[in-house]
N, C-alpha and C positions, 0 to 999 in steps of 0.2 A: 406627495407621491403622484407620477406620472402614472399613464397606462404602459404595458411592457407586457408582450404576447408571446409565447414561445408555439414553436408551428414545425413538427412532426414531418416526415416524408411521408407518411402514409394519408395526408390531407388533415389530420386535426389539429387543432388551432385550440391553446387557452390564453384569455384575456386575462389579465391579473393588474397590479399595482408595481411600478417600477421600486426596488430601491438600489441603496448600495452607487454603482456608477452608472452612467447611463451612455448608450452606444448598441451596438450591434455583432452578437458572436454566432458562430458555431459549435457542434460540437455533439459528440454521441450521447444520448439523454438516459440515464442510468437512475435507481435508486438505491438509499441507506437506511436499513433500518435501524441505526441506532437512536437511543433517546435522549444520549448526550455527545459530547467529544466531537462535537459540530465544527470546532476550530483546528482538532486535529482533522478532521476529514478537506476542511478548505486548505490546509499546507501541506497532506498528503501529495510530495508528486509524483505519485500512482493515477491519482485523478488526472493528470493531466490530458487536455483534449475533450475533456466530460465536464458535460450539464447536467449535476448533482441535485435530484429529488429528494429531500426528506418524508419518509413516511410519517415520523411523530409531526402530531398538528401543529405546535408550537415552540419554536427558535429562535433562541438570543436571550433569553430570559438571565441568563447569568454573566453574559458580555464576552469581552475576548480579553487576552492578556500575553505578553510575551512569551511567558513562563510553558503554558500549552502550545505553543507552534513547532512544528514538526518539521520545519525548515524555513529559509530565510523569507519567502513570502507565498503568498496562497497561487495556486497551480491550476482548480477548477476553472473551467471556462465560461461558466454562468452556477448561477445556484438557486434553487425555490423550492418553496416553503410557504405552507398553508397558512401560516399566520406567522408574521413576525414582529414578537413580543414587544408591547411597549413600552416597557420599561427595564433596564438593567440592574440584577438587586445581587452584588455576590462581594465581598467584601477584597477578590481579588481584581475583581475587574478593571481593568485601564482604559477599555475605551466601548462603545454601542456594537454590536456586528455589522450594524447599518453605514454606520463612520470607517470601520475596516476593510469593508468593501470597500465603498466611496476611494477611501484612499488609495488600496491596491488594485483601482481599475479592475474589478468584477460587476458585472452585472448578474443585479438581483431581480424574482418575480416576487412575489407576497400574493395572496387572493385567490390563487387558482385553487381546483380539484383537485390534490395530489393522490386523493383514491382512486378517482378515475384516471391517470398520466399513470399510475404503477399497476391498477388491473391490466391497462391498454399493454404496457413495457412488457408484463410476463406472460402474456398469451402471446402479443407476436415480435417479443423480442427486445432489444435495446434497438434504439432510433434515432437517426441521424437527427439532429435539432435546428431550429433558430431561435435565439432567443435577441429580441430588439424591441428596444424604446424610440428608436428613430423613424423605421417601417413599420406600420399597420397594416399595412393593406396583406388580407389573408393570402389569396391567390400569389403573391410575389414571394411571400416569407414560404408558402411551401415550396416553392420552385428553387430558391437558394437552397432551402433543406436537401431536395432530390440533389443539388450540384455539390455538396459539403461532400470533404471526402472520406467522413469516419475514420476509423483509426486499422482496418486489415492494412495487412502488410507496411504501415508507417513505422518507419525509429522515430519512434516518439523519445525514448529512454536519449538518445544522443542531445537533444536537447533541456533536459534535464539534472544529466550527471554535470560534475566536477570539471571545471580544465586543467587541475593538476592536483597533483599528492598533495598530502596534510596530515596532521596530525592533530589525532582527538584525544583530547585530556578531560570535559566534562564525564564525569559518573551522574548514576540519580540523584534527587533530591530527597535526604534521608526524610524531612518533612511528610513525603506524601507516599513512605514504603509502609508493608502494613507484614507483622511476622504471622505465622500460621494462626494463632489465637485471632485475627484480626486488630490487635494494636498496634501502635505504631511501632515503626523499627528505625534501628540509627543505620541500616546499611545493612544489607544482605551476606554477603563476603569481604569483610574487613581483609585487609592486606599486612600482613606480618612484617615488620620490618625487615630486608634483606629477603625478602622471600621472591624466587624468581615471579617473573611477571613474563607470560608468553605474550608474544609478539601475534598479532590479528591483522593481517593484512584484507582491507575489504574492498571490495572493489564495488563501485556504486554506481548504479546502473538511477539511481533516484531514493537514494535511501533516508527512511524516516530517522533523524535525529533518535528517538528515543533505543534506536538499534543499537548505535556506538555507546549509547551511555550506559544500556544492557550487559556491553563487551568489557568495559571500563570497570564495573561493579562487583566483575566474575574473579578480578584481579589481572584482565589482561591490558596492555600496551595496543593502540589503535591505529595503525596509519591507514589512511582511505584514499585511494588511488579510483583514478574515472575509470568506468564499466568497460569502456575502449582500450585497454591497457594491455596489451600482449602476455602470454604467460611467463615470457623472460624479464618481462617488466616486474611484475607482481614477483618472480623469485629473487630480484636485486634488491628486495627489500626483507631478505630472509626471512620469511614468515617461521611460524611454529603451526601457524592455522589461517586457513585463509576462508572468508565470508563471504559470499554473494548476495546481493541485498535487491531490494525490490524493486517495481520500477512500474514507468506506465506501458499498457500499449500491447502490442504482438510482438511478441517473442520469436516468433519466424522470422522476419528481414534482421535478425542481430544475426548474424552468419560470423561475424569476425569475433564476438563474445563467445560464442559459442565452439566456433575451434578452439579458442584461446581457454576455454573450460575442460574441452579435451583433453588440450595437452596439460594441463593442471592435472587433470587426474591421472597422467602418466606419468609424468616428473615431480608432480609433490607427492600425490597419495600412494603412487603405487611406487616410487623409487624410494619415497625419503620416509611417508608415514606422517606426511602431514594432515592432518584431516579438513576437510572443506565442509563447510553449512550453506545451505542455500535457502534461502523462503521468498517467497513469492514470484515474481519476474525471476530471481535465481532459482529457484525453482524448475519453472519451466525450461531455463534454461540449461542449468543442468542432465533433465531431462534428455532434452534434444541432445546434449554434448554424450550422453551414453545413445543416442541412436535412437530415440522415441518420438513419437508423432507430437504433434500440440495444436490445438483448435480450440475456436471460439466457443464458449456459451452463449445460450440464446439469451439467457439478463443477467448473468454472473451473480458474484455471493460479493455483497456489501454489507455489511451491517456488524455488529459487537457479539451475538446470539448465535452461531451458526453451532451446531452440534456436531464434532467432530469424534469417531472413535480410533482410537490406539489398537493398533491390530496385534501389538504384542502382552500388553498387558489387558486387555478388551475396558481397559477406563474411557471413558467418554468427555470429554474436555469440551468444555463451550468456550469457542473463539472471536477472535476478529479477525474479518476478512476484508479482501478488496481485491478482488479480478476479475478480468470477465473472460479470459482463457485458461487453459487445462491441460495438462498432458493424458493423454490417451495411456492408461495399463496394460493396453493389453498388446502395443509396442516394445515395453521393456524388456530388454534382454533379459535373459535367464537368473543371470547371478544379480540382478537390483529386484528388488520387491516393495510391493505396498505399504509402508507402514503406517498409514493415517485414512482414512476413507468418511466423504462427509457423507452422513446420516440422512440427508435432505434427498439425495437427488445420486449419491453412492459413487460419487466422482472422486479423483485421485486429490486426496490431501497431505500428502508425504511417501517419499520414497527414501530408501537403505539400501547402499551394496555390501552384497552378503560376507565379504572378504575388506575391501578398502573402508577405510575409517573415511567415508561418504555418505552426508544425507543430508536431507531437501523436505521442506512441509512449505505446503500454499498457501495455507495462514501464517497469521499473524502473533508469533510468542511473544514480543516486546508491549502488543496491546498498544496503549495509549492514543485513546481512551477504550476502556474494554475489559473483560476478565484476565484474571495473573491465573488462571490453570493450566496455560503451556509453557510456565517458564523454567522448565527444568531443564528443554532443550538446551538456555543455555550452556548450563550447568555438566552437560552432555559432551558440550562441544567442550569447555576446557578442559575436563576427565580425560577426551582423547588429545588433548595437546600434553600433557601428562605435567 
């Protein structure tokens, strides 16, 4: 292992140990606090454009494997981690994390402070980054950092999504479903022979795999159409219910997602009674398509652990998250309300219109890796495709 510094706009500088590939990135420096699902958060492409801090000390201890990837290859633009484990012990594992980088051109740190890079992030903020094995020199690496252009007002999402329709036919993997007793299960929603299957049109703005196999399991039909797709697009494919999926980045420059979400809610939901889900990036977007503000947080909500309450049944659901913007409530028109509110810091984690079968949470109900206690949403959404 090299040396490899990662250097902050606000002038701090940490020294660490290179791994993974080696080279020179950018990128807004964020942290996760989960303890595992480390391979789901590097194919998250939500992270895209972000330099991914791990709070737990030590990563890679169990390896990487095709089976956990959340999309075709990892998104993060650097990644570090206070110790990365030397040895891989898990009887799935296919390859090192160190070798998965390496391969997929990411650049790693190892060595550094990651208590002190996530005290510094939550007092004043998420931080434009450098992170290079090439450049040492402190003074330069921050100066690129000031010139990096963070991710306001970027479409990140545009280079992300899909460039055309498809069709999803994986469901879960009965192996690793677990029924309420916590044992294992063969499948959550078995499909009756001849039993209709609604049609799920989603439009994906960067959506994690484990979301279509979610839609697939509930018993519906999948086709996934790019997040850019016109609302006369998405109605050619005669939905029963239409899905907005997650994505990286600010939500504000999607203007064209965002009318085309408009008129979704006036030609499906409100003419035909289609119902639309949105989480995450759809989410916010959403949002904005009913006419609500959306702004950044100062470090966003990463991690598996977040405490979310149900504002209708007042249950408390521990999720998984990954954003670092939000839609403002007290924007939303009249007839959409609250439905989910995080417990941390009281910000908007779910909205419902009071009349159209419409709704949106900024968590994460498909998980992986993470708690199965929002997965009823699913189950929500097919109810209203009837």
């Amino acid at each position: 292992m090299g040396t490899a510094k990662l250097a902050l706009e606000d002038g701090s500088v940490f020294t660490g140990r290179s791994f993974g590939a080696q080279g020179e990135i950018d990128g807004e420096v964020v942290f996760n606090t989960s303890m595992t699902g480390y391979q789901e958060i590097l194919t998250d492409p939500s992270y895209h454009g972000q330099i991914v801090a791990m709070t737990y000390p030590q990563i890679g201890n169990y390896g990487v494997n095709a089976a956990d990837a959340e999309s075709r290859r990892p998104w993060v633009r650097g990644f570090v981690v206070r110790e990365l484990s030397p040895r891989v012990s898990n009887y799935r594992s296919e390859s090192s994390l160190e070798a998965y980088l390496a391969e997929n051109g990411v650049v790693g740190v190892t060595g550094i402070d990651t208590r002190a890079l996530v005290r510094l992030t939550r007092v004043q903020g998420a931080l434009r980054g450098i992170l290079s094995t090439t450049d040492l020199d402190d003074a330069s690496l921050v100066a690129k950092a000031l010139k990096s252009p963070g991710l306001v007002g970027r479409d990140l999402a545009r280079e992300v999504m899909p460039r055309e329709a498809t069709v999803w036919e994986p469901g879960l993997d009965p192996s690793f479903l677990f029924d309420a007793s916590g044992r294992g299960g063969t499948g959550a929603h078995p499909v009756a022979a001849g039993a209709k299957r609604p049609h799920v049109v989603a439009m994906d703005f960067g959506m994690k795999w484990n979301i279509p196999r979610h839609l697939v399991d509930i018993g519906c039909r999948v086709t996934v159409v790019p997040g850019s797709t016109p609302a006369e697009g998405v109605l050619e494919h005669q939905p029963d219910g239409v899905f907005l999926s997650n994505g990286p980045g600010d939500p504000r420059p999607l203007v064209e997602a965002t009318d085309a979400i408009k008129a979704l809610i006036k030609t499906a939901a409100d003419s035909r009674g289609i119902p639309i889900f949105g989480i995450c990036l759809g989410h916010q977007l959403l949002g904005q398509a009913f006419g609500a503000q959306t702004f950044k947080l100062k470090f966003g909500h990463r991690g598996a652990n977040h405490p979310v309450r149900n504002e209708a049944s007042g249950k408390v659901e521990i999720t998984t998250q990954n954003h670092g913007f939000s839609v403002d409530p007290s924007t939303l028109p009249a007839d959409v309300i609250a439905s989910h509110v995080n417990l941390n810091d009281q910000t908007l984690e779910g909205l419902r219109h009071t009349r159209l079968p419409v709704f949106s949470v900024q968590y994460h109900p498909e998980a992986s890796a993470g708690p199965h206690d929002s997965q009823y949403l699913f189950d929500e959404f097919r109810t209203a495709m009837g």
